[in-house]
VEXDREN-2710 file (C-alpha; in Angstrom, 1 decimal):
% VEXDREN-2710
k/r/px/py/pz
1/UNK/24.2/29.5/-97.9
2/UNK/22.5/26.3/-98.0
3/UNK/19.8/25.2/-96.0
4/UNK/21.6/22.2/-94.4
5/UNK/24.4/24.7/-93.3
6/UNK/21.9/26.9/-91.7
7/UNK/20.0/24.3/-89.8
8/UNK/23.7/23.2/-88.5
9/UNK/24.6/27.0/-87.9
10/UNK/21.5/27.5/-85.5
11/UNK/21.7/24.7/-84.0
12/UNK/25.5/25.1/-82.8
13/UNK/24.3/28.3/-81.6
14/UNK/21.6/26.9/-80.2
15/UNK/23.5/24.7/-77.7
16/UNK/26.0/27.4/-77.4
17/UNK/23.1/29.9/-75.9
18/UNK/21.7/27.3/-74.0
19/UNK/24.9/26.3/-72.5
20/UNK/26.0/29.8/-71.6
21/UNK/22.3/30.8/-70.3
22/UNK/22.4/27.6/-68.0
23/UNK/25.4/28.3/-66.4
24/UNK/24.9/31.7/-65.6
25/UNK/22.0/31.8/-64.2
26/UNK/21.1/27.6/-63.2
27/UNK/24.4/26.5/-62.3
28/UNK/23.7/23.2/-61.5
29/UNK/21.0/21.9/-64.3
30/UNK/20.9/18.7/-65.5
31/UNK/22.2/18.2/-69.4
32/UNK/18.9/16.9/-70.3
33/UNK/17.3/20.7/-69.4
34/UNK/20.4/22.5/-71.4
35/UNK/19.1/20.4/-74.5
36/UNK/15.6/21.1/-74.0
37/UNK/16.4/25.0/-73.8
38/UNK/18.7/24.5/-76.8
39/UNK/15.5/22.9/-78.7
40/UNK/13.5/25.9/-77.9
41/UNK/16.2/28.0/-79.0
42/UNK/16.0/26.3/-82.1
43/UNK/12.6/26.5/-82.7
44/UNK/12.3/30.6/-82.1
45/UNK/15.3/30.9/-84.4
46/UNK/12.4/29.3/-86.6
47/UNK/9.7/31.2/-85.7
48/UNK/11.2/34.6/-86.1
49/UNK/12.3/33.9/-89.6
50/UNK/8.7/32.7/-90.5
51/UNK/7.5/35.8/-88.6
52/UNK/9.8/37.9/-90.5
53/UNK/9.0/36.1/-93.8
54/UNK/5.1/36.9/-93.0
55/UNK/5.9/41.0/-92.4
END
């Protein structure tokens, strides 16, 4: 799998988490917020794998 597909992969899910974790639990938050979680998402998805690179 190519790096451009997993960058797209992660952040679909991204948005996807962020989406379903707003709505659950923040019903009524702004789209601006569900992006912001969505980015930080992203960047854990990021940080893990360099965390599991580094074990």
């Amino acid at each position: 799998m190519g790096r451009v597909q997993k960058v797209v992969i992660r952040l679909g899910l991204s948005v996807v988490f962020a989406f379903i974790v707003t709505r659950l639990f923040f019903q009524n938050m702004a789209a601006i917020k569900i992006l912001g979680l969505a980015l930080i998402f992203f960047g854990l998805a990021y940080l893990f794998e360099y965390l599991r690179r580094q074990a």
